[in-house]
Every structure is written in structure tokens, then in C-alpha cells.
N, CA and C atoms of all chains as a GROMACS GRO file, in nm:
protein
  540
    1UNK      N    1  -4.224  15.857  20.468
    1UNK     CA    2  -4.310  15.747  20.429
    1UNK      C    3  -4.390  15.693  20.548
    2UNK      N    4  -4.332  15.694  20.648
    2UNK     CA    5  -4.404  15.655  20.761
    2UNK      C    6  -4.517  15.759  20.792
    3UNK      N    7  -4.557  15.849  20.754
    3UNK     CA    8  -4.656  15.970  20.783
    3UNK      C    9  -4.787  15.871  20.678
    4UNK      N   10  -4.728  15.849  20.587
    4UNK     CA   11  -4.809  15.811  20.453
    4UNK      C   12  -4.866  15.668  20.568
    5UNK      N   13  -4.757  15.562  20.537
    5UNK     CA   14  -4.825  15.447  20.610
    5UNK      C   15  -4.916  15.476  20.720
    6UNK      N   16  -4.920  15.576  20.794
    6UNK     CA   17  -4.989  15.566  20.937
    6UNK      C   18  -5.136  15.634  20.860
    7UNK      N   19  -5.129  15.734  20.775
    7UNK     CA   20  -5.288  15.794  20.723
    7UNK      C   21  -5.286  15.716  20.607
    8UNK      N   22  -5.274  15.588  20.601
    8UNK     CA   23  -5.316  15.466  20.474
    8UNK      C   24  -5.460  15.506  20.492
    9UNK      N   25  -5.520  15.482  20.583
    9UNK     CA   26  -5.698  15.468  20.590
    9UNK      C   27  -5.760  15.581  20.572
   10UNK      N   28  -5.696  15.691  20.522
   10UNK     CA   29  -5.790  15.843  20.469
   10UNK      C   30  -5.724  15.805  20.336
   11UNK      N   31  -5.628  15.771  20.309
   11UNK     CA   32  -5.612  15.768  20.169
   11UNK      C   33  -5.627  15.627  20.074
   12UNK      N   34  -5.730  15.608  20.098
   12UNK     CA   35  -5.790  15.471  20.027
   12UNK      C   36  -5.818  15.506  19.865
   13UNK      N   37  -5.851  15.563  19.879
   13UNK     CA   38  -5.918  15.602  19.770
   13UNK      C   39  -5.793  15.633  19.628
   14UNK      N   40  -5.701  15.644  19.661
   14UNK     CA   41  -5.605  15.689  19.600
   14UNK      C   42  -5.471  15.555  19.576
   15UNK      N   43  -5.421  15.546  19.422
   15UNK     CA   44  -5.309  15.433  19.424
   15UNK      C   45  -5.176  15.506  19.439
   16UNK      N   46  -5.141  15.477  19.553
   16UNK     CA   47  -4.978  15.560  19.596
   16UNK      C   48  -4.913  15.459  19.515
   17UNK      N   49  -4.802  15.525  19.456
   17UNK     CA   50  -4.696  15.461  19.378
   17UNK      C   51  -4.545  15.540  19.422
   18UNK      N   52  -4.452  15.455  19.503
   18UNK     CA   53  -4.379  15.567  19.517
   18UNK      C   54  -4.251  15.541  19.428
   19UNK      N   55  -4.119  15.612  19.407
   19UNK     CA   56  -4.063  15.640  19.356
   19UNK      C   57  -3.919  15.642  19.448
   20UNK      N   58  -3.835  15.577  19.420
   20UNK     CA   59  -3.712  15.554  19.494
   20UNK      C   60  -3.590  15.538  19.432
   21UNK      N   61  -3.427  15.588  19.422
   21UNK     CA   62  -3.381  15.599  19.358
   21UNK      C   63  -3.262  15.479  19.352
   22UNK      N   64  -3.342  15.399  19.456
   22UNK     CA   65  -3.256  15.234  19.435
   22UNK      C   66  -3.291  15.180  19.359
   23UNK      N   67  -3.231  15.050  19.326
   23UNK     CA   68  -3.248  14.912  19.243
   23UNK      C   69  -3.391  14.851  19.275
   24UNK      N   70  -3.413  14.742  19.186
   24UNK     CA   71  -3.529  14.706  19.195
   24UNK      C   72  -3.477  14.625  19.323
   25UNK      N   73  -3.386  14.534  19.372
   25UNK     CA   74  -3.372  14.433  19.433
   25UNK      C   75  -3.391  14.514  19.532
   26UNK      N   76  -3.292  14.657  19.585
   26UNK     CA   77  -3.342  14.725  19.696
   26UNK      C   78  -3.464  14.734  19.744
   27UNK      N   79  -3.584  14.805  19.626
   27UNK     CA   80  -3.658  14.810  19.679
   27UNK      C   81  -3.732  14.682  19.716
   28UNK      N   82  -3.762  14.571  19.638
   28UNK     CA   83  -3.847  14.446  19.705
   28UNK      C   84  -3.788  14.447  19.848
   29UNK      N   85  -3.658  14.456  19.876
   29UNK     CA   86  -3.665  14.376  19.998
   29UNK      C   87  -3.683  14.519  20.097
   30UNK      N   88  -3.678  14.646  20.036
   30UNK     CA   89  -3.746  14.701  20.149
   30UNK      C   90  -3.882  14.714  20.183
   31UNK      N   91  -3.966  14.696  20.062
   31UNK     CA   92  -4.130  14.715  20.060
   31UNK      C   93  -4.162  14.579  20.076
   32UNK      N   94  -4.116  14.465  20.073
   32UNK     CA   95  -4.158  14.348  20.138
   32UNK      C   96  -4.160  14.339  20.257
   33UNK      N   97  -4.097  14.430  20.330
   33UNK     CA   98  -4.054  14.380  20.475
   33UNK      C   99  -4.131  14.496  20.558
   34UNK      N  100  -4.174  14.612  20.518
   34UNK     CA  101  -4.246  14.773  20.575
   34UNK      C  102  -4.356  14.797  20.531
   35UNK      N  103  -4.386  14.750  20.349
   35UNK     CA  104  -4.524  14.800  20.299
   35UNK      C  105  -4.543  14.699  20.237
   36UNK      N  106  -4.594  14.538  20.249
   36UNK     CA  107  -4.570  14.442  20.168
   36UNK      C  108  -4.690  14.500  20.051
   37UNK      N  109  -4.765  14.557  20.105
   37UNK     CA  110  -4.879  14.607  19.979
   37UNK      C  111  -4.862  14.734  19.885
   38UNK      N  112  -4.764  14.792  19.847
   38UNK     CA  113  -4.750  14.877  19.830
   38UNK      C  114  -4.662  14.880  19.655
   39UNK      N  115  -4.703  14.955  19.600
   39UNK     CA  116  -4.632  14.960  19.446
   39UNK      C  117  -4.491  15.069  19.461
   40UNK      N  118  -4.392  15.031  19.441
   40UNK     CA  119  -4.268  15.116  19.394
   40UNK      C  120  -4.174  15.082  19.278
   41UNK      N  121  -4.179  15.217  19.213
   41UNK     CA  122  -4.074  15.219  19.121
   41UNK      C  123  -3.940  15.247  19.107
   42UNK      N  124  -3.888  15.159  19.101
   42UNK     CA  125  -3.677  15.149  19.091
   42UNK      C  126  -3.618  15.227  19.032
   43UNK      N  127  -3.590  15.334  19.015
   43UNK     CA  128  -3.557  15.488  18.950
   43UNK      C  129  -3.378  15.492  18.968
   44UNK      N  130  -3.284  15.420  18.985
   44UNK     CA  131  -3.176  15.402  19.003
   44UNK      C  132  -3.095  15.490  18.898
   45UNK      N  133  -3.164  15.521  18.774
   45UNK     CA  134  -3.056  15.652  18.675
   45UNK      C  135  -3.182  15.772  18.693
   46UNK      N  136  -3.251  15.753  18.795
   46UNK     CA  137  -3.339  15.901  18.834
   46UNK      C  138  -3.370  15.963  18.718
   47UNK      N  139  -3.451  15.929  18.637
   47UNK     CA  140  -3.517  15.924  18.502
   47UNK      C  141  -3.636  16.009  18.582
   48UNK      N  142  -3.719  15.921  18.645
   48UNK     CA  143  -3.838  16.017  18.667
   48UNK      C  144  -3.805  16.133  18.734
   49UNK      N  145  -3.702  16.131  18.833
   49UNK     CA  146  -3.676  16.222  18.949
   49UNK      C  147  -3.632  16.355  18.823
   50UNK      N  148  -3.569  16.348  18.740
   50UNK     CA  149  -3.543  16.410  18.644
   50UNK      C  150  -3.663  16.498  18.560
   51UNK      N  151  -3.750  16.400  18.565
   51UNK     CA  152  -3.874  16.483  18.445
   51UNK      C  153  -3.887  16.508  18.508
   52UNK      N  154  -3.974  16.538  18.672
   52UNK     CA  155  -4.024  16.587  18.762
   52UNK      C  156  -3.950  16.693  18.846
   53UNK      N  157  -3.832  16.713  18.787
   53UNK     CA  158  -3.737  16.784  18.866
   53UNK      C  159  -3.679  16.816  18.997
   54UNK      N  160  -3.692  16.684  19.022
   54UNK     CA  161  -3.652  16.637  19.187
   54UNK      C  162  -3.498  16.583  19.153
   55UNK      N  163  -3.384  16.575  19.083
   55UNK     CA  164  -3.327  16.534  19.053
   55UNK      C  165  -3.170  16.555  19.138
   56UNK      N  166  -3.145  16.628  19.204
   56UNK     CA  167  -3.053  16.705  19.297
   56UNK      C  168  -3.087  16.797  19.395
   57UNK      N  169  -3.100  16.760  19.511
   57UNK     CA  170  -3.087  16.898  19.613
   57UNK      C  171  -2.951  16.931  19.610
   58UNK      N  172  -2.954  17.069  19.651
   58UNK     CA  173  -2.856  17.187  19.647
   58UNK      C  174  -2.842  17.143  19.831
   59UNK      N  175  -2.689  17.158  19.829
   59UNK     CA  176  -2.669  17.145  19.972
   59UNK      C  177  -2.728  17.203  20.059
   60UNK      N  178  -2.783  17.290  20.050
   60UNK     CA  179  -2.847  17.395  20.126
   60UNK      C  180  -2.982  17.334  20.146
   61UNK      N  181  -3.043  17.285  20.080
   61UNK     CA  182  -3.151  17.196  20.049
   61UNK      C  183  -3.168  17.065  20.166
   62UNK      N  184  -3.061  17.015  20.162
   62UNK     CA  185  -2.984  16.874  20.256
   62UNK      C  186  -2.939  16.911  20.380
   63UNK      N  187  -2.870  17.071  20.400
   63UNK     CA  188  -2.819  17.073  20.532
   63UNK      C  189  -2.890  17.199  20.588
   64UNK      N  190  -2.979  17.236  20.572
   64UNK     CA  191  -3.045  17.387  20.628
   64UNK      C  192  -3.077  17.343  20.780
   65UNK      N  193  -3.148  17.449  20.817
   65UNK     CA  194  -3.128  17.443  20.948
   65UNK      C  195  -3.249  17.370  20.994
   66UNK      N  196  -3.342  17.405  20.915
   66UNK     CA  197  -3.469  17.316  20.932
   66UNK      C  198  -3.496  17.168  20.929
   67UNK      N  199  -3.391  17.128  20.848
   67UNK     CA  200  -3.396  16.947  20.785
   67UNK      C  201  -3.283  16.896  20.940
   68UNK      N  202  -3.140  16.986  20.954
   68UNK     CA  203  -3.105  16.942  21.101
   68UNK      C  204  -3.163  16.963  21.191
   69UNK      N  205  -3.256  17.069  21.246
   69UNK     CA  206  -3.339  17.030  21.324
   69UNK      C  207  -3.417  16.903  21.360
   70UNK      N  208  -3.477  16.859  21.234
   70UNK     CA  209  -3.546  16.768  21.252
   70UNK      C  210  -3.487  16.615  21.289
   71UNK      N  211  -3.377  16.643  21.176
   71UNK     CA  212  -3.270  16.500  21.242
   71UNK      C  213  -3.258  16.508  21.370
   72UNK      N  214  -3.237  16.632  21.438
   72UNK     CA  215  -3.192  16.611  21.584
   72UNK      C  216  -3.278  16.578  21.690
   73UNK      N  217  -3.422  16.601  21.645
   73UNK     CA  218  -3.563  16.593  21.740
   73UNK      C  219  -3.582  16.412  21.680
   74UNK      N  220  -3.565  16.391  21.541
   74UNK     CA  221  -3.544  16.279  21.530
   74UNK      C  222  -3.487  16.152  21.604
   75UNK      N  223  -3.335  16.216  21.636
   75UNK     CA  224  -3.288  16.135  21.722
   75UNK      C  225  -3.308  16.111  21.857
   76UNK      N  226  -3.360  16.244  21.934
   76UNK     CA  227  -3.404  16.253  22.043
   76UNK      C  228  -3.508  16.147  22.053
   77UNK      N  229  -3.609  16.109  21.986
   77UNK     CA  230  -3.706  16.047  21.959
   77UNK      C  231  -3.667  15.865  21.954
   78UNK      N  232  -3.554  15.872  21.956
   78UNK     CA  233  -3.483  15.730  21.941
   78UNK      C  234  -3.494  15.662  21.806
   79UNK      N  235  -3.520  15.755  21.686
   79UNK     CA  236  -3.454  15.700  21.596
   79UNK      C  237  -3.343  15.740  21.549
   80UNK      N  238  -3.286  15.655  21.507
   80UNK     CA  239  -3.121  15.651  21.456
   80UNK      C  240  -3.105  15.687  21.343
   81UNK      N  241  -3.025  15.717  21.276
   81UNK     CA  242  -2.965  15.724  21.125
   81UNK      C  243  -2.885  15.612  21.076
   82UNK      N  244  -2.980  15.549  20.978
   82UNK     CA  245  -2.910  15.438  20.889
   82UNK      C  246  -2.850  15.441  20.829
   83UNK      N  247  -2.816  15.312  20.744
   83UNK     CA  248  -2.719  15.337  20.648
   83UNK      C  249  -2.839  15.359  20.503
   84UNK      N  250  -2.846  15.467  20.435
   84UNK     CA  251  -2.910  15.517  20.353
   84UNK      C  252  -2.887  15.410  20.236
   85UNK      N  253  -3.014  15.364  20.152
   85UNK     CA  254  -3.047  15.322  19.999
   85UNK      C  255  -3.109  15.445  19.934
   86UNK      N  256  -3.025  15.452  19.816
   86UNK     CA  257  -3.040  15.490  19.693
   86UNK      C  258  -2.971  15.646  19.741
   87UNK      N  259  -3.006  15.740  19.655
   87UNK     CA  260  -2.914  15.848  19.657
   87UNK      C  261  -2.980  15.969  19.733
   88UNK      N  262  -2.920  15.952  19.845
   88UNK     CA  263  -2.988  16.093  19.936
   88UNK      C  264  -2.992  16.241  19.884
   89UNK      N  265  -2.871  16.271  19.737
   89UNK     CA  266  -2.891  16.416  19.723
   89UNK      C  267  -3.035  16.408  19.637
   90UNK      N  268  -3.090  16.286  19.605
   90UNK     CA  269  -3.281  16.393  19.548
   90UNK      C  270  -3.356  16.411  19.618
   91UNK      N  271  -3.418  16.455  19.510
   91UNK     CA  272  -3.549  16.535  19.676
   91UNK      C  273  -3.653  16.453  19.656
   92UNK      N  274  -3.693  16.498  19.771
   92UNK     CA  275  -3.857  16.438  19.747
   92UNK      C  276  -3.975  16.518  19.707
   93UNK      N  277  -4.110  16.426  19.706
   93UNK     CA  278  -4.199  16.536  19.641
   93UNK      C  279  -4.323  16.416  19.590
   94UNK      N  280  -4.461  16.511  19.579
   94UNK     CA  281  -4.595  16.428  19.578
   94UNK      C  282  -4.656  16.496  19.440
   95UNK      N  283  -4.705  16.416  19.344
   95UNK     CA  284  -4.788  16.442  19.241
   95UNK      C  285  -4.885  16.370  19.238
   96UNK      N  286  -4.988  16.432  19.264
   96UNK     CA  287  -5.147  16.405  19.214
   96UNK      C  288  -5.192  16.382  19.074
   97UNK      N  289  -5.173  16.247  19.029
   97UNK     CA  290  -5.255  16.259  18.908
   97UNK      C  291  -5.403  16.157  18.923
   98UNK      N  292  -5.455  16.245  18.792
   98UNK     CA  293  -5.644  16.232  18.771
   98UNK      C  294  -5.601  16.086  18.732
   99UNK      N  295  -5.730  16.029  18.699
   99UNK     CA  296  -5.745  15.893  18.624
   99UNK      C  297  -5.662  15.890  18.451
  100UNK      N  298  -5.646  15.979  18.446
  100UNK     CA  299  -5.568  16.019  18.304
  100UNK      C  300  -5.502  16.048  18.299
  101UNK      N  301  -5.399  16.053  18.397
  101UNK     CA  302  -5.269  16.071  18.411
  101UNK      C  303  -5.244  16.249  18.424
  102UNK      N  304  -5.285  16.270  18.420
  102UNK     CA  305  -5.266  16.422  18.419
  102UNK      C  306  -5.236  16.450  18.567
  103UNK      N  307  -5.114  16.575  18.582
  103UNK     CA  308  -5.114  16.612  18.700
  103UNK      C  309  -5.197  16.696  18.759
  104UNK      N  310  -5.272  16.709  18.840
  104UNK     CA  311  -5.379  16.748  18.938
  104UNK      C  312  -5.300  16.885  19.035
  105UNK      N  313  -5.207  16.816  19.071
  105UNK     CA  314  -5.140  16.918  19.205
  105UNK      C  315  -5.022  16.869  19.222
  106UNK      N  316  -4.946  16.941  19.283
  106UNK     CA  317  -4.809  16.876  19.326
  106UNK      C  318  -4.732  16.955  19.446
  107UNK      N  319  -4.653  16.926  19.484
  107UNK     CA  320  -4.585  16.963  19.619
  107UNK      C  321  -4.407  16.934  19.609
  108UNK      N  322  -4.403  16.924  19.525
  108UNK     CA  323  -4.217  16.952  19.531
  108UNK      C  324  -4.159  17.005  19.679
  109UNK      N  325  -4.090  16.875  19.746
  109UNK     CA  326  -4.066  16.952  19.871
  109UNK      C  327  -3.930  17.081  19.868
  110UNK      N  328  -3.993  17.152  19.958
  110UNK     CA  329  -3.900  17.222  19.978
  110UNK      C  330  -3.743  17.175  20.041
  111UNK      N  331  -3.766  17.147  20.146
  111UNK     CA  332  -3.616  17.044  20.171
  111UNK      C  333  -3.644  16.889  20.169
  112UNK      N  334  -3.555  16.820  20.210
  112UNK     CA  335  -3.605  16.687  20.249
  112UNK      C  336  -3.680  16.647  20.340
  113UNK      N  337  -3.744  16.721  20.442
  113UNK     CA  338  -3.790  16.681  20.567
  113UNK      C  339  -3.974  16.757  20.549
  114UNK      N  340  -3.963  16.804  20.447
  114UNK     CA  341  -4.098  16.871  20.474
  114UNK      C  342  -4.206  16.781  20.364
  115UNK      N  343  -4.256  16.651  20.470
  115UNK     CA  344  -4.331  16.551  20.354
  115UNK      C  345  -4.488  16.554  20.440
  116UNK      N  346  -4.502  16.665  20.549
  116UNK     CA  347  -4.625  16.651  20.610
  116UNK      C  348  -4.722  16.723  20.547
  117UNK      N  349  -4.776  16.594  20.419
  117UNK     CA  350  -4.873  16.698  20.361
  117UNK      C  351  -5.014  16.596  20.352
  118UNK      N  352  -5.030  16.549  20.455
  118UNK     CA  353  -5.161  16.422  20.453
  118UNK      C  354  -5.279  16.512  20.438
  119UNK      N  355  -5.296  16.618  20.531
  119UNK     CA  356  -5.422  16.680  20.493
  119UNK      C  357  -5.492  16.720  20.378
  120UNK      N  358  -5.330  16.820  20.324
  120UNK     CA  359  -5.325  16.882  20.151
  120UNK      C  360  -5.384  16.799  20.074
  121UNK      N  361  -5.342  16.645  20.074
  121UNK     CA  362  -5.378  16.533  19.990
  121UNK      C  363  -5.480  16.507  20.020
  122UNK      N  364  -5.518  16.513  20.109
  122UNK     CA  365  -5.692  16.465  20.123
  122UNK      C  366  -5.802  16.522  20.039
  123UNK      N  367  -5.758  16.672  20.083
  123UNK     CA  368  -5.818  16.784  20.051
  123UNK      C  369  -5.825  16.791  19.874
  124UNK      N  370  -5.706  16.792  19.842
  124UNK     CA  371  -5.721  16.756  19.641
  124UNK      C  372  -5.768  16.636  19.614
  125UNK      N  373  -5.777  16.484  19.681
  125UNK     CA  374  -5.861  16.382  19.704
  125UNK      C  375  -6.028  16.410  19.642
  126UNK      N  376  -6.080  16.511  19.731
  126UNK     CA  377  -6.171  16.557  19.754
  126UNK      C  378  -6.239  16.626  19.674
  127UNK      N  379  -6.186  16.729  19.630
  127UNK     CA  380  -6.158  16.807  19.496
  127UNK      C  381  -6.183  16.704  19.387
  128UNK      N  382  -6.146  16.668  19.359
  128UNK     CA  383  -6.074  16.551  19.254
  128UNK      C  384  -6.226  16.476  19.223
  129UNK      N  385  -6.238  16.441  19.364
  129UNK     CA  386  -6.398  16.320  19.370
  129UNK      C  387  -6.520  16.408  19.361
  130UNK      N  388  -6.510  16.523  19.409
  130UNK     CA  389  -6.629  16.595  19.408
  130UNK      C  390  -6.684  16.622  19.200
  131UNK      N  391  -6.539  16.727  19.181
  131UNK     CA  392  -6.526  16.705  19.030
  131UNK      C  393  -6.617  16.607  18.928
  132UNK      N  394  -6.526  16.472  18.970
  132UNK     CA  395  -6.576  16.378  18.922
  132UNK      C  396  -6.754  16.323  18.919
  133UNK      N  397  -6.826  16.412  19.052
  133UNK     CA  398  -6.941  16.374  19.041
  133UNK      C  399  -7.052  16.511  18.981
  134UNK      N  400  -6.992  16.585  18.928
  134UNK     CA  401  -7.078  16.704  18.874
  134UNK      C  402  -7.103  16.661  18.705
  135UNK      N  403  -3.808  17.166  18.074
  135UNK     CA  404  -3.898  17.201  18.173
  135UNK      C  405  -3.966  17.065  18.245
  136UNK      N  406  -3.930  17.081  18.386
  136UNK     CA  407  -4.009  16.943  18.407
  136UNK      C  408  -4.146  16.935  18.420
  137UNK      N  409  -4.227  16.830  18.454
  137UNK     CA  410  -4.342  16.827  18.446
  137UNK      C  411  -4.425  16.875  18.541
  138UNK      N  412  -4.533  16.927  18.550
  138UNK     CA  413  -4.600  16.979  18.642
  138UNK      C  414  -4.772  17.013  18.596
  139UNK      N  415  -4.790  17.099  18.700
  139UNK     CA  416  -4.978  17.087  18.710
  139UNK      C  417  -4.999  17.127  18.577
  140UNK      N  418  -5.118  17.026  18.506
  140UNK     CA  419  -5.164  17.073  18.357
  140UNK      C  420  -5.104  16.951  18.274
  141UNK      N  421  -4.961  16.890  18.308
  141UNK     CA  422  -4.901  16.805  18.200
  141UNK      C  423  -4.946  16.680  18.222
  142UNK      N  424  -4.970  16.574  18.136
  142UNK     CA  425  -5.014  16.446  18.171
  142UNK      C  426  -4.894  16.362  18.129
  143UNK      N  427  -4.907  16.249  18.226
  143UNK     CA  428  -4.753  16.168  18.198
  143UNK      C  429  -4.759  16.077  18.100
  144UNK      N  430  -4.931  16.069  18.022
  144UNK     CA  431  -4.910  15.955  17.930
  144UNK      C  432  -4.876  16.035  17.819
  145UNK      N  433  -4.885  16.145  17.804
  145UNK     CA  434  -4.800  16.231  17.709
  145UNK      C  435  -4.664  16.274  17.655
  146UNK      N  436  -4.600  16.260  17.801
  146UNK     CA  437  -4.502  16.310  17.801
  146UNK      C  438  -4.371  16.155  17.727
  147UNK      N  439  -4.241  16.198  17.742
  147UNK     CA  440  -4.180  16.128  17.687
  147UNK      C  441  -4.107  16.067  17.799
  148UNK      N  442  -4.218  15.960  17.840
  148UNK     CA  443  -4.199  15.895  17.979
  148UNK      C  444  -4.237  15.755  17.902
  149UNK      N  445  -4.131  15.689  17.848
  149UNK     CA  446  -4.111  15.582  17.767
  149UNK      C  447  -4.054  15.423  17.786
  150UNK      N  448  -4.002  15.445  17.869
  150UNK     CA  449  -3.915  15.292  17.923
  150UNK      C  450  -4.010  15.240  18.003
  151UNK      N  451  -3.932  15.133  17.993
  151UNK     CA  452  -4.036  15.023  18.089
  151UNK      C  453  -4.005  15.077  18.216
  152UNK      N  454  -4.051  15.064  18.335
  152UNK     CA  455  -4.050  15.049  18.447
  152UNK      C  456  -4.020  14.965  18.531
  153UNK      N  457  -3.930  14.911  18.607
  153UNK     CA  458  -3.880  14.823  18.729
  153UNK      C  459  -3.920  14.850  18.837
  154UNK      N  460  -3.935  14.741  18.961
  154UNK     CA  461  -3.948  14.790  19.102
  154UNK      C  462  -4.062  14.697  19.138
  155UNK      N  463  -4.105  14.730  19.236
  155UNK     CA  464  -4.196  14.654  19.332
  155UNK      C  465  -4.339  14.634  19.303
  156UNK      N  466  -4.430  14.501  19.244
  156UNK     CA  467  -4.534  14.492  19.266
  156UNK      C  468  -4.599  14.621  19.148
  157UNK      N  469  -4.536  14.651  19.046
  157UNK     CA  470  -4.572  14.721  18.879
  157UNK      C  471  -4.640  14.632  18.809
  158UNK      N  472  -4.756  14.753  18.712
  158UNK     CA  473  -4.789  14.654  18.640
  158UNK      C  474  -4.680  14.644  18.506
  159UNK      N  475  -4.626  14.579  18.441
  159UNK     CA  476  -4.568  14.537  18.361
  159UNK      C  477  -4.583  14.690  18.226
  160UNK      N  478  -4.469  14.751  18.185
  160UNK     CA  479  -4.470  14.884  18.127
  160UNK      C  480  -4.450  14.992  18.148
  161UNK      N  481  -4.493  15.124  18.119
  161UNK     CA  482  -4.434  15.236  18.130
  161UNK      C  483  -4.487  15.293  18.243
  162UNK      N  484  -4.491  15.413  18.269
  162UNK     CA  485  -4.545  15.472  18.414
  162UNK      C  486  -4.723  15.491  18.361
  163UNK      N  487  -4.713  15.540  18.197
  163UNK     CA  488  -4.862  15.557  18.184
  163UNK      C  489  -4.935  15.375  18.253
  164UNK      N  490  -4.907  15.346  18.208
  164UNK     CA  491  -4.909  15.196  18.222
  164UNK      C  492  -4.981  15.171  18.371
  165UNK      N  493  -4.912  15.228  18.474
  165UNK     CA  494  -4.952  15.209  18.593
  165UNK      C  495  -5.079  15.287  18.655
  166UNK      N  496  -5.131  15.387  18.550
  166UNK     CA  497  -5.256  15.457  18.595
  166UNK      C  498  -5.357  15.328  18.599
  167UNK      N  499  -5.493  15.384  18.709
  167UNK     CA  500  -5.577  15.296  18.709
  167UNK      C  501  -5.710  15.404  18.740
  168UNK      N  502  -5.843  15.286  18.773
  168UNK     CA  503  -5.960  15.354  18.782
  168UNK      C  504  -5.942  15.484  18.898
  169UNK      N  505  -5.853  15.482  18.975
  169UNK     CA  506  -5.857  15.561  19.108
  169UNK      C  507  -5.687  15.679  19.049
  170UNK      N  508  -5.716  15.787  19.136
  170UNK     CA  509  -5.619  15.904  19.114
  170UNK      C  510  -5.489  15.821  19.181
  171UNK      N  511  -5.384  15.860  19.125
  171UNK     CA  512  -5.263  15.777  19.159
  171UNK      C  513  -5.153  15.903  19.222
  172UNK      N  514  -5.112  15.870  19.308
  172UNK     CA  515  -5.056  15.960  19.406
  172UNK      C  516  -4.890  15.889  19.379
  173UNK      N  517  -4.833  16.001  19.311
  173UNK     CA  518  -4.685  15.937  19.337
  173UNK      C  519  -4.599  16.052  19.414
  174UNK      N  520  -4.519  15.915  19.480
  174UNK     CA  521  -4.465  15.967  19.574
  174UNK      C  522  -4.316  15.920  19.593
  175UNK      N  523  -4.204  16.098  19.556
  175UNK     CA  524  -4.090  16.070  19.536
  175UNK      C  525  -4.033  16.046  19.670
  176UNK      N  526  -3.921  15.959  19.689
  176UNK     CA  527  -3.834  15.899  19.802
  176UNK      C  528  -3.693  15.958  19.776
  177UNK      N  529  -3.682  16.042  19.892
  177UNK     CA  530  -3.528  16.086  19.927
  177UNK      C  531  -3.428  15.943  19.867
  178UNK      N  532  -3.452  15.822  19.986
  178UNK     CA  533  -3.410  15.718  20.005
  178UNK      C  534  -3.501  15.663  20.096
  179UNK      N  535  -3.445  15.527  20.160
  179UNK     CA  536  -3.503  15.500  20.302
  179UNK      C  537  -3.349  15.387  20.339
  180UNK      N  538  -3.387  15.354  20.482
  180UNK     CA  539  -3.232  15.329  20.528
  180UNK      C  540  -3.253  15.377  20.698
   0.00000   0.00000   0.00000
């Protein structure tokens, strides 16, 4: 999420809504305090994570070598590991929808750690707007 | 089958209200607007 917050200003154009598998109370007081502007939905029986089929990573998914890597360059970096909200075995993952709800594109991550997709999104952004003006 | 490129969510049987932060009041169709809406699933945070 922090990748997202820092390229807020290429992605204007677009209403991020994210999706989290805590309580509503969780999330206010985390998006009050990190993204006070920001829309999230309280998914706590992972209903959406479900239609979308983000609903369980496979351990392998959670502990590969790629996602510890990153924890560990993570920590090097001086961030720490918290105490986690909502349920760490789903995955994550980005859907593009048009003004009509329709999905556009999507990116189901592969593990948990692979959310660097600011460009990708720009790029179907783009797509999307160009579309719209033919 | 879950949903993916081609399916639209005001179609689908994506029915309950919605909870959480700063929503508009209703279902997920509910929350589309004039601009492409980018959702974005969360491991967690913590």
C-alpha cells in the first residue's frame, strides 16, 4: 500500500477502493491515521476475497523464497514486523474496473510481496482513457 | 469460477451491503463512479 500512496499523483484519475480482511472498526482507525482520504472495504468473512479468488494463499504462496527475501531486505531497511490486522493467509491483488463496473484487467498477485505494479496501472489507465475518447 | 477480465461486478452476485471506511452506503456496484475504480486487495496491514 505504501507503493500505491507514494504514486497517488499518477493515479488521479482513478477511485482506489481497497479491500481488507478486517473489521470495519479496524479499518477506520487504520485509514484514518495513514490514508485519511481513502475508501476501504471491511471484508472480515472474505466475501469479496472469495469471488475474486484471493481467498487463501497456499503456504508456499506465504513462505517462498521470494516473499522471505523481501521480509529480510525489509528489515534491513528498518522496518519491523507488526502485529498483523485481518488475516494474513489472503492474497492480494488489483482489479481494474471501467465506469461500469466491468473488469478491465487484473493482476492476482502471485505471492504476497509482488504488489509493484504502478506502471502496469498507469498503462491500462491509459488504455482505458484513450478508449474512452475514440 | 471467480471473477475476472470480461465479468462486471454489477452483475455478478455481489449483493450485501458493504462496511468499512468512507463507502458510499450499499453494495460494491454501488461504489462505482464517473472515474475507473481500481480495487485493491490487502494481505492485511499491521
Amino acid at each position: 500500500m505504501q507503493v500505491l500512496y507514494q504514486a497517488r499523483e499518477r493515479l488521479q484519475d482513478v477511485s482506489l477502493l481497497f479491500v481488507a480482511s478486517s473489521t470495519a472498526e479496524e479499518s477506520e482507525a487504520f485509514f484514518s491515521r495513514v490514508w485519511p482520504n481513502a475508501q476501504a472495504i471491511a471484508d472480515p468473512e472474505k466475501r469479496l476475497y472469495e469471488a475474486f479468488g484471493l481467498s487463501r494463499a497456499s503456504w508456499a504462496q506465504m513462505l517462498g523464497p521470494r516473499v522471505v527475501l523481501k521480509g529480510i531486505l525489509s528489515l534491513f531497511r528498518g522496518h519491523g514486523i507488526g502485529h498483523p490486522v485481518g488475516d494474513p493467509r489472503v492474497l492480494s491483488g488489483f482489479f481494474l474496473l471501467d465506469r461500469n463496473g466491468r473488469i478491465v484487467w487484473e493482476r492476482p498477485s502471485a505471492n504476497s510481496a509482488d504488489i509493484h505494479v504502478v506502471d502496469e496501472i498507469r498503462a491500462q489507465l491509459d488504455a482505458l482513457s484513450s478508449l474512452s475518447h475514440e | 469460477m471467480p471473477l475476472g477480465v470480461g465479468d462486471s461486478v454489477v452483475d455478478a452476485s455481489l449483493t450485501h451491503t458493504l462496511d468499512g471506511y468512507r463507502l458510499a452506503p450499499g453494495t460494491l456496484a454501488d461504489q462505482m463512479s464517473e472515474r475507473p475504480t481500481l480495487l485493491v486487495f490487502l494481505r492485511h496491514y499491521g
